[in-house]
Gaussian input, Z-matrix of N, CA and C with variables (Angstrom, degrees):
# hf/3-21g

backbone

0 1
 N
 C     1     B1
 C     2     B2     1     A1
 N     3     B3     2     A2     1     D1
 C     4     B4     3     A3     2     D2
 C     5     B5     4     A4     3     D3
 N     6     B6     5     A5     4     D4
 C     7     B7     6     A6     5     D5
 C     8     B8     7     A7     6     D6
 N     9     B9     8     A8     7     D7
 C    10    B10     9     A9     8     D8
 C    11    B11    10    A10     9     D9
 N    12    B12    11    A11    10    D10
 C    13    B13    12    A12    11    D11
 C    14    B14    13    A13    12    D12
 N    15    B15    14    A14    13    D13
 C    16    B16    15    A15    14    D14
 C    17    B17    16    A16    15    D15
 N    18    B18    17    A17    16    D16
 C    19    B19    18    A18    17    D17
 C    20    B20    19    A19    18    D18
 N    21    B21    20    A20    19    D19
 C    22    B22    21    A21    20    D20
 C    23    B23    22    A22    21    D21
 N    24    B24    23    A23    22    D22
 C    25    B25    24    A24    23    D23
 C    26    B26    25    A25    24    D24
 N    27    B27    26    A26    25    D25
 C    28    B28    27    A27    26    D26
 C    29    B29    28    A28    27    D27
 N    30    B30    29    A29    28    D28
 C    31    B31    30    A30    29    D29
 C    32    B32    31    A31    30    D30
 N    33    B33    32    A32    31    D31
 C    34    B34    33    A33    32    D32
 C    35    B35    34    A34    33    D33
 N    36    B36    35    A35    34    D34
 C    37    B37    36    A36    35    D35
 C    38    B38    37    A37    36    D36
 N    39    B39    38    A38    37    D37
 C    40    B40    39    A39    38    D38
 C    41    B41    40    A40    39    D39
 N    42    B42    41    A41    40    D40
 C    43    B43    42    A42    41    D41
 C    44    B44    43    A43    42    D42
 N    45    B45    44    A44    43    D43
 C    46    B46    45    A45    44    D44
 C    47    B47    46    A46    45    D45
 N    48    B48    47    A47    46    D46
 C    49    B49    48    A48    47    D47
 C    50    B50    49    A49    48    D48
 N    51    B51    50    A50    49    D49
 C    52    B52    51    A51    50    D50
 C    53    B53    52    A52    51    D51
 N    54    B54    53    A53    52    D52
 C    55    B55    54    A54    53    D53
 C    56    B56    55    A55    54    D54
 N    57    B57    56    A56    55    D55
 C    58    B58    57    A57    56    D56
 C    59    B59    58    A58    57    D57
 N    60    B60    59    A59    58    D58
 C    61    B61    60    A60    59    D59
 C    62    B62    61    A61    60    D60
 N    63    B63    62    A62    61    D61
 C    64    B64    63    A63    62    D62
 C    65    B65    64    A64    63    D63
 N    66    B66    65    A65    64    D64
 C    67    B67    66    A66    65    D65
 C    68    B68    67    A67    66    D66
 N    69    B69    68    A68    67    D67
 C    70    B70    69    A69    68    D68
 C    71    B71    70    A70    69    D69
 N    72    B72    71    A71    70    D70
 C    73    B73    72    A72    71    D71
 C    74    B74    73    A73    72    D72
 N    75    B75    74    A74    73    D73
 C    76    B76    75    A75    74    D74
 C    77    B77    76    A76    75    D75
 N    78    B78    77    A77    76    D76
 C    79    B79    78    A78    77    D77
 C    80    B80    79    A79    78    D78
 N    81    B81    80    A80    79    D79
 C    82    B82    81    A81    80    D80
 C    83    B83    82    A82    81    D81
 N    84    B84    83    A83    82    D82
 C    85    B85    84    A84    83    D83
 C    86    B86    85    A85    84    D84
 N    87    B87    86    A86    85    D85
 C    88    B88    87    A87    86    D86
 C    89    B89    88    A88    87    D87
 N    90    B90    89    A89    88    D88
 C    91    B91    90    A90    89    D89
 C    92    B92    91    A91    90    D90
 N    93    B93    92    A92    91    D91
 C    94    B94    93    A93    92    D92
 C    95    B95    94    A94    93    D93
 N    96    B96    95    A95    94    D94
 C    97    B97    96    A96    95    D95
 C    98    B98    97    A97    96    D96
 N    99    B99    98    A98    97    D97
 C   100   B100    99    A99    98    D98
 C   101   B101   100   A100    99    D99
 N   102   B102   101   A101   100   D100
 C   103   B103   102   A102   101   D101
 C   104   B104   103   A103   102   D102
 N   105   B105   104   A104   103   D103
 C   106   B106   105   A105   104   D104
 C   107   B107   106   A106   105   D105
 N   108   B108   107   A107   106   D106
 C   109   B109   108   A108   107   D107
 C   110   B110   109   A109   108   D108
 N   111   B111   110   A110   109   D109
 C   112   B112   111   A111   110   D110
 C   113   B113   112   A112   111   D111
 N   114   B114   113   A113   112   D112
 C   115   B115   114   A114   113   D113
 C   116   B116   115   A115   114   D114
 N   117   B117   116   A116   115   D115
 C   118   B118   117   A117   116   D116
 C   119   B119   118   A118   117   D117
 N   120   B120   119   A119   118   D118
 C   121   B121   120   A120   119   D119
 C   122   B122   121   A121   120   D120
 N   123   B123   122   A122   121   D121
 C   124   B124   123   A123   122   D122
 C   125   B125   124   A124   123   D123
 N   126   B126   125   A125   124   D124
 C   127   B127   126   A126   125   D125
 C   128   B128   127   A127   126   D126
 N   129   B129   128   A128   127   D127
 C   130   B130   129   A129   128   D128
 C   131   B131   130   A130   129   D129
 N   132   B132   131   A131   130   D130
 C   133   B133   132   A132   131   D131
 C   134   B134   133   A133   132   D132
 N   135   B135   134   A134   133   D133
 C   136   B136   135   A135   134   D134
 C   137   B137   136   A136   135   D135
 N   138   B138   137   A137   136   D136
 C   139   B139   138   A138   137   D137
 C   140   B140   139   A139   138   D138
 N   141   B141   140   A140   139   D139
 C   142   B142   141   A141   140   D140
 C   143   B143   142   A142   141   D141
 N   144   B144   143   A143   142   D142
 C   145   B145   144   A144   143   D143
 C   146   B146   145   A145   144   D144
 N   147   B147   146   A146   145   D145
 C   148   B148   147   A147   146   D146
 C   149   B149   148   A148   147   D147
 N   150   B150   149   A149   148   D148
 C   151   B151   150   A150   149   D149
 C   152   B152   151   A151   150   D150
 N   153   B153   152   A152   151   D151
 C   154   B154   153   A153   152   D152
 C   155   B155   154   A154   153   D153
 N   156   B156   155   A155   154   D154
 C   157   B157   156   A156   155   D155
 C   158   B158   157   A157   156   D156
 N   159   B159   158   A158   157   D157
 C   160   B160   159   A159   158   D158
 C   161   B161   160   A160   159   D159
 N   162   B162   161   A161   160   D160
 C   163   B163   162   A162   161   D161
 C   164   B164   163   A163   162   D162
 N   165   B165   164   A164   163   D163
 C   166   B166   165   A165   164   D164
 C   167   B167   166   A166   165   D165
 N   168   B168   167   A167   166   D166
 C   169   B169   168   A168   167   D167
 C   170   B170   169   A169   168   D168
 N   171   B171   170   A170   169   D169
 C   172   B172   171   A171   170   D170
 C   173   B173   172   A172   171   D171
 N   174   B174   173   A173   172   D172
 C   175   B175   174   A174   173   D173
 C   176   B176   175   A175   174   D174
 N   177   B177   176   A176   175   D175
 C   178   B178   177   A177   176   D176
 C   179   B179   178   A178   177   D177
 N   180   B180   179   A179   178   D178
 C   181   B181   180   A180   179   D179
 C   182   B182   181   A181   180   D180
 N   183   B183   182   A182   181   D181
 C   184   B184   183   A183   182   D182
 C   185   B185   184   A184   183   D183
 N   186   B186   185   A185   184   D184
 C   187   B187   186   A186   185   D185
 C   188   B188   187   A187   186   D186
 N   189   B189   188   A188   187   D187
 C   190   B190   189   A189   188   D188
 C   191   B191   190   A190   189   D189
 N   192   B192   191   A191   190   D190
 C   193   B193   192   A192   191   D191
 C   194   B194   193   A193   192   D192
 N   195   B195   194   A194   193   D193
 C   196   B196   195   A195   194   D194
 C   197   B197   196   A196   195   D195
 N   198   B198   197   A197   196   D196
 C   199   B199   198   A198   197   D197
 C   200   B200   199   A199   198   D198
 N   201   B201   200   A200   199   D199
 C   202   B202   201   A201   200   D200
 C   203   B203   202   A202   201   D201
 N   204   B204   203   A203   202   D202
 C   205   B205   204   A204   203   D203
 C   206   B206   205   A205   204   D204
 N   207   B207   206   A206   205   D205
 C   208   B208   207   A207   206   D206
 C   209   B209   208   A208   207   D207
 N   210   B210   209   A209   208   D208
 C   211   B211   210   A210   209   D209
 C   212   B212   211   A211   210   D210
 N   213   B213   212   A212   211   D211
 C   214   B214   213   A213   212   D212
 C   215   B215   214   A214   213   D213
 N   216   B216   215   A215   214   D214
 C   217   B217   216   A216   215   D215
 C   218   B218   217   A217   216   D216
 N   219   B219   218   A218   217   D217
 C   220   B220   219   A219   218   D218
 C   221   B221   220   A220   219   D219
 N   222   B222   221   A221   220   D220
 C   223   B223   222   A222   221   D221
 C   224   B224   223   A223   222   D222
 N   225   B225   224   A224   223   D223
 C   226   B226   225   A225   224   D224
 C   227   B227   226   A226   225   D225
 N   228   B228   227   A227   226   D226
 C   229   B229   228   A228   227   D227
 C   230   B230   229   A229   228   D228
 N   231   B231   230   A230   229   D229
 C   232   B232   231   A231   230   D230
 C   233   B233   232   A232   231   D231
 N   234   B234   233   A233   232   D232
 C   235   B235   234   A234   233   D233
 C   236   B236   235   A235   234   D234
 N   237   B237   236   A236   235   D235
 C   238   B238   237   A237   236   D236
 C   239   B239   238   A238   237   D237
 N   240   B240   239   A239   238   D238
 C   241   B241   240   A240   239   D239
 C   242   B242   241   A241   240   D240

   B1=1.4525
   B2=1.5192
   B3=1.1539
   B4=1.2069
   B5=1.6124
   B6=1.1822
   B7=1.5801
   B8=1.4979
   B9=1.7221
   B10=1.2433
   B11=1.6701
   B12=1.2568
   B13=1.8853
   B14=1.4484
   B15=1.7943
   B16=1.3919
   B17=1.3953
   B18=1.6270
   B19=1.4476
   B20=1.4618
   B21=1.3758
   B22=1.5261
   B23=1.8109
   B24=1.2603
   B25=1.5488
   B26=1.8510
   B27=1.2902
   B28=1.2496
   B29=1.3712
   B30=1.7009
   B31=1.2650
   B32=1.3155
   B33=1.5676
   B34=1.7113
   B35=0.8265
   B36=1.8104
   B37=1.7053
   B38=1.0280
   B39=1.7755
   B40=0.7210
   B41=1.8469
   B42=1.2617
   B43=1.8037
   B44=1.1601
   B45=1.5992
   B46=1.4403
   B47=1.2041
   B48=1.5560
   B49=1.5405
   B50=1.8079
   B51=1.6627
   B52=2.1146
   B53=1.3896
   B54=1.4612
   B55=1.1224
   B56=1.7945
   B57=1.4267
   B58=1.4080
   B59=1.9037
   B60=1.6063
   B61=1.3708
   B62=1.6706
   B63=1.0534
   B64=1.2111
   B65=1.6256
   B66=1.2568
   B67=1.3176
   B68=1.4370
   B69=1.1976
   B70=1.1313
   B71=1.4417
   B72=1.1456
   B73=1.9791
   B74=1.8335
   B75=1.0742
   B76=1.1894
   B77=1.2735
   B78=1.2403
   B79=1.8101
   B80=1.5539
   B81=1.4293
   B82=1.6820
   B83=1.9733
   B84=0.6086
   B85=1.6182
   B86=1.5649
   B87=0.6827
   B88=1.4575
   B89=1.5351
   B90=1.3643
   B91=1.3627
   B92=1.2403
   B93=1.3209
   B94=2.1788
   B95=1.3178
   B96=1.4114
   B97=1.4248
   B98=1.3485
   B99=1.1911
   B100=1.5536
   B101=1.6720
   B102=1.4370
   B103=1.4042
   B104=1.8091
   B105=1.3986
   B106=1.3318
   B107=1.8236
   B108=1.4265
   B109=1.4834
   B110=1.7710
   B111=0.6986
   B112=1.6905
   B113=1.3323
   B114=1.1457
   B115=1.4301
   B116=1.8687
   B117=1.4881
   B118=1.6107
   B119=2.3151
   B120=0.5467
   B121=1.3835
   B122=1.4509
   B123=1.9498
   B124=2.0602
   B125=0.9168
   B126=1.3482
   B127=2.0925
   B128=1.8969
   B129=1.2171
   B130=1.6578
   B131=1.5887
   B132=1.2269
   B133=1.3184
   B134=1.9026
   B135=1.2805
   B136=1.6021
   B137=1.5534
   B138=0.8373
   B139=2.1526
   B140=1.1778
   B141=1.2330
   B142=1.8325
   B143=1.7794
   B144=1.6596
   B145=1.2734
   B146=2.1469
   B147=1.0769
   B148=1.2764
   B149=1.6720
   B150=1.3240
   B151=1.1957
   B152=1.5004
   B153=1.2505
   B154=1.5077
   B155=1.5975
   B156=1.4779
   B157=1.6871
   B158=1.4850
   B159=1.2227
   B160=1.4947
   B161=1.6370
   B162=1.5920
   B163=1.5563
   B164=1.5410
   B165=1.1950
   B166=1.8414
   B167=1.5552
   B168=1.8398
   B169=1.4233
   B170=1.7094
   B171=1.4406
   B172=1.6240
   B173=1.5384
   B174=1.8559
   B175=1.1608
   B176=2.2490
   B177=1.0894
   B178=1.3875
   B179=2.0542
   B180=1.2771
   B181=1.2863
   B182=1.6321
   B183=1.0928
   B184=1.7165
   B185=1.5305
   B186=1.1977
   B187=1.4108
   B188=1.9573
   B189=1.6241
   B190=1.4226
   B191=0.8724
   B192=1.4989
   B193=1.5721
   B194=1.6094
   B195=1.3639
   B196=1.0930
   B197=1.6172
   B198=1.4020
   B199=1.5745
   B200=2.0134
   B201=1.6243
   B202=1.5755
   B203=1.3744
   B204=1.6222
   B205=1.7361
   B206=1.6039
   B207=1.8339
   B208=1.6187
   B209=1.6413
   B210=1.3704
   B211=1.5320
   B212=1.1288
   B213=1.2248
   B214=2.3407
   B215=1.8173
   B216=1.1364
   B217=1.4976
   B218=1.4824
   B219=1.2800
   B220=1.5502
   B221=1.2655
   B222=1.9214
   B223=1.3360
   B224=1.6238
   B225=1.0977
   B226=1.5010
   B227=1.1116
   B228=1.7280
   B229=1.5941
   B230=1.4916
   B231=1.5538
   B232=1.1834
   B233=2.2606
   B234=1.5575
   B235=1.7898
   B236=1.7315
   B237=1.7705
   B238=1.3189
   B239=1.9550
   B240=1.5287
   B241=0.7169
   B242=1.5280
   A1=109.61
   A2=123.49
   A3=143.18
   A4=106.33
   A5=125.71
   A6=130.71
   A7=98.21
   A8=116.47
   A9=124.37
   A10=110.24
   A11=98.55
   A12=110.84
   A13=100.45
   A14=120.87
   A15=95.71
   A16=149.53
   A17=101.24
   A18=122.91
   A19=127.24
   A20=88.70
   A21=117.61
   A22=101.16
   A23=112.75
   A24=125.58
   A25=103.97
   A26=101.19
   A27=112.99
   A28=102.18
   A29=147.78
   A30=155.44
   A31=97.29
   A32=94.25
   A33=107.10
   A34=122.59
   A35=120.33
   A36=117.25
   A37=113.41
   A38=139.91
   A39=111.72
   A40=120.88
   A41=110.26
   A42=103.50
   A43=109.70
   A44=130.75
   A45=113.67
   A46=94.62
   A47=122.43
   A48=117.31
   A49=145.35
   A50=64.25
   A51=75.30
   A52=111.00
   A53=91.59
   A54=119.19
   A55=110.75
   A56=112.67
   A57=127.31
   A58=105.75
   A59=93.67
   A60=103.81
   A61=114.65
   A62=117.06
   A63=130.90
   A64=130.59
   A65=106.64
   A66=120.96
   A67=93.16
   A68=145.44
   A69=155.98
   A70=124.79
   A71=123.34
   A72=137.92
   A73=92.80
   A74=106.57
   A75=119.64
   A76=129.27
   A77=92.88
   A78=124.31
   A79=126.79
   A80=94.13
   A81=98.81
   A82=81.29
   A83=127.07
   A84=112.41
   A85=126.61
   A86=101.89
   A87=135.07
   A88=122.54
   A89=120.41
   A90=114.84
   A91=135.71
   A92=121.34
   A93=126.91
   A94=96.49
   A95=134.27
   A96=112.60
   A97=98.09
   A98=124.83
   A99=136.38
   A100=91.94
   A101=114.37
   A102=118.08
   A103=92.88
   A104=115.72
   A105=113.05
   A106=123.47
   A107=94.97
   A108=106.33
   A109=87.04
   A110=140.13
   A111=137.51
   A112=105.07
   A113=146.80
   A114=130.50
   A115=113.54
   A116=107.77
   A117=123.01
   A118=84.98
   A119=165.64
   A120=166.40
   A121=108.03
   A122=96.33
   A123=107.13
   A124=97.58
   A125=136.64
   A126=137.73
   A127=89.51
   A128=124.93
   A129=117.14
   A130=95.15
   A131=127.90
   A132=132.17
   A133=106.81
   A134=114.29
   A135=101.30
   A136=115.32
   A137=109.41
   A138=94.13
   A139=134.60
   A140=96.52
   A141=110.04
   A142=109.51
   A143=101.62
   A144=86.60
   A145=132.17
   A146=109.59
   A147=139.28
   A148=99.50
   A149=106.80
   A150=123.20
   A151=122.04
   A152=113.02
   A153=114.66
   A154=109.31
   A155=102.27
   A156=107.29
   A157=109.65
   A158=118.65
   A159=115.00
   A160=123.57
   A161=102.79
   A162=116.03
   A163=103.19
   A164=114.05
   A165=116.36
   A166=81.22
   A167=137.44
   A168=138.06
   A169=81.67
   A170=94.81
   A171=99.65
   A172=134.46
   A173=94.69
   A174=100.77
   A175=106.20
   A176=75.08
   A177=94.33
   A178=121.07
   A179=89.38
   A180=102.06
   A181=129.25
   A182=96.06
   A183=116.21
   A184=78.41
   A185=120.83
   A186=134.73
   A187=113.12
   A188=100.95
   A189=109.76
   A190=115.51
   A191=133.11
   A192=156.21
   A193=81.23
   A194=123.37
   A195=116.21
   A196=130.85
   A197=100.21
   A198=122.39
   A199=100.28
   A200=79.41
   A201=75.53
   A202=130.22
   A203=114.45
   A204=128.29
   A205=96.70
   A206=112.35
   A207=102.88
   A208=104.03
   A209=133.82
   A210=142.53
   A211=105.85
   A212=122.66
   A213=118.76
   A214=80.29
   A215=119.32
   A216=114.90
   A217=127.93
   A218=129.95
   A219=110.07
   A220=96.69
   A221=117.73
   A222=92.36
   A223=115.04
   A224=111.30
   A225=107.36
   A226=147.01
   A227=117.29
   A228=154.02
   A229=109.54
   A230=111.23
   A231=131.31
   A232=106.50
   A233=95.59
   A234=91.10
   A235=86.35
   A236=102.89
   A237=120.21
   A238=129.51
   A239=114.50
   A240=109.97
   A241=123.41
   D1=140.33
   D2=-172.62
   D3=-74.11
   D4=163.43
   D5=-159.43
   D6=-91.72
   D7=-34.22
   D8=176.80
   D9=-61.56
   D10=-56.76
   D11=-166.48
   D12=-69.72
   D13=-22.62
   D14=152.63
   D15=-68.67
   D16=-24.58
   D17=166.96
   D18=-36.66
   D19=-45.94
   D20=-150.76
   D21=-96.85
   D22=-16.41
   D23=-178.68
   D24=-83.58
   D25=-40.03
   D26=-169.05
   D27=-93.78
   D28=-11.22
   D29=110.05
   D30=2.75
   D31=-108.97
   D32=177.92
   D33=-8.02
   D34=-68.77
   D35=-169.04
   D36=-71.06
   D37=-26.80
   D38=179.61
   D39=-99.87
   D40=17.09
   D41=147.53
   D42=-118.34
   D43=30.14
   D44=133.27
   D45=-66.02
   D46=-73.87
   D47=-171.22
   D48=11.12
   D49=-58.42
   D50=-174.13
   D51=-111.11
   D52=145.99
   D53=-160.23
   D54=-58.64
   D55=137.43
   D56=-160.54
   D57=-47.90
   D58=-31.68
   D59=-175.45
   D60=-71.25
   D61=3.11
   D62=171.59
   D63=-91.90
   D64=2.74
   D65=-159.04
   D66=-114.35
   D67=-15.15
   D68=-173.32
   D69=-123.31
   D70=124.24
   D71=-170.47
   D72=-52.06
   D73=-176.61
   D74=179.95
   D75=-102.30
   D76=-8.68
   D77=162.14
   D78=-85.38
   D79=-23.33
   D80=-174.67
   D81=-103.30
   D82=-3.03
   D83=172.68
   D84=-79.15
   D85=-36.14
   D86=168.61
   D87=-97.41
   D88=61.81
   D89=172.32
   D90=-73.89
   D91=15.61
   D92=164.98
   D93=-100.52
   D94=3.72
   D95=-152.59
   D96=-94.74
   D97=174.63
   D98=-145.63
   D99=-100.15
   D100=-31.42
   D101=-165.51
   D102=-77.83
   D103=-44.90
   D104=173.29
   D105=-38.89
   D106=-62.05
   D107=-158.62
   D108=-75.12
   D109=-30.00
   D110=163.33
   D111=-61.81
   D112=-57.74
   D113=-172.78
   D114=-65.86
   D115=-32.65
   D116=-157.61
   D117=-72.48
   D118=19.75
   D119=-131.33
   D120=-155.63
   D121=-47.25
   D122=-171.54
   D123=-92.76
   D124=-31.35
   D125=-167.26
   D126=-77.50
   D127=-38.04
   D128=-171.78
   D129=-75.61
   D130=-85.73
   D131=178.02
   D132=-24.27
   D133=-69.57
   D134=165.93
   D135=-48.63
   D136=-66.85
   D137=164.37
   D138=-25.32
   D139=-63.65
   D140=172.91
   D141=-59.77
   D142=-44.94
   D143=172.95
   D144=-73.56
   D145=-19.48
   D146=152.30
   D147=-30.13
   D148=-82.90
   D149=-175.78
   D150=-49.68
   D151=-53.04
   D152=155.57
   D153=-23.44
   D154=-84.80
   D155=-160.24
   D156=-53.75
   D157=-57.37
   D158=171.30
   D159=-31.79
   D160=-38.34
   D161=177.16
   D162=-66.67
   D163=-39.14
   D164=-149.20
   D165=-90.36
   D166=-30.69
   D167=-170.96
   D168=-53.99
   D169=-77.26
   D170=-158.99
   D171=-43.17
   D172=-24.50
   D173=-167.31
   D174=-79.61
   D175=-40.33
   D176=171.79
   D177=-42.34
   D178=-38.57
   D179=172.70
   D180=-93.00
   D181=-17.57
   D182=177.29
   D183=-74.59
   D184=-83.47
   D185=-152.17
   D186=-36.25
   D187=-35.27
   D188=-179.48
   D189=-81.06
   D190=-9.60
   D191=-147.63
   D192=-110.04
   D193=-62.02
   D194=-166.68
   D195=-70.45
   D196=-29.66
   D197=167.70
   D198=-45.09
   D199=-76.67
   D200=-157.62
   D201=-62.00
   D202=-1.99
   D203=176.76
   D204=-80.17
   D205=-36.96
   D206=-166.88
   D207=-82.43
   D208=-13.51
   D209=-173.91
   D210=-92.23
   D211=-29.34
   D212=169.12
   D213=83.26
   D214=35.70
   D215=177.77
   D216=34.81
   D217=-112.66
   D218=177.77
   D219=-137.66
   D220=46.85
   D221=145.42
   D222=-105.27
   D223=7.53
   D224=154.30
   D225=-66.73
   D226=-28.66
   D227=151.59
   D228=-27.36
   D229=74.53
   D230=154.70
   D231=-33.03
   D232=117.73
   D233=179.59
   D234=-129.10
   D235=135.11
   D236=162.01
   D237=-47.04
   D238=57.70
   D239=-171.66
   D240=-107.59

């Protein structure tokens, strides 16, 4: 067996291992709890805000993409010579 495929054997067993309840915060375990419905409000708003910037990244770049195909770039750029 390879040094990798041992890695990766001993991976496995040990998150079969642990227990399912371990895979989850202490907040997502408990979904009525007060600490829940208070956090579920800041993780959307951080999302949404996430989403914004990524939008305004992309848009930003579409937009420069588009400049310089509609301007023929600078060999049109009349210079005082």
């Amino acid at each position: 067996m390879s040094r990798l495929a041992s890695v990766r054997v001993l991976l496995t067993g040990l998150a079969c291992a642990l227990p399912a309840e371990s895979w989850a915060c202490a907040v997502c375990g408990v979904p009525k709890s007060a600490a829940t419905r208070g956090i579920l409000p800041a993780v959307v708003l951080m999302l949404v805000l996430l989403g914004i910037v990524f939008g305004a990244f992309i848009r930003f770049f579409i937009r420069a993409n588009r400049l310089k195909h509609q301007s023929g770039g600078l060999d049109r750029v009349r210079t005082s010579s």
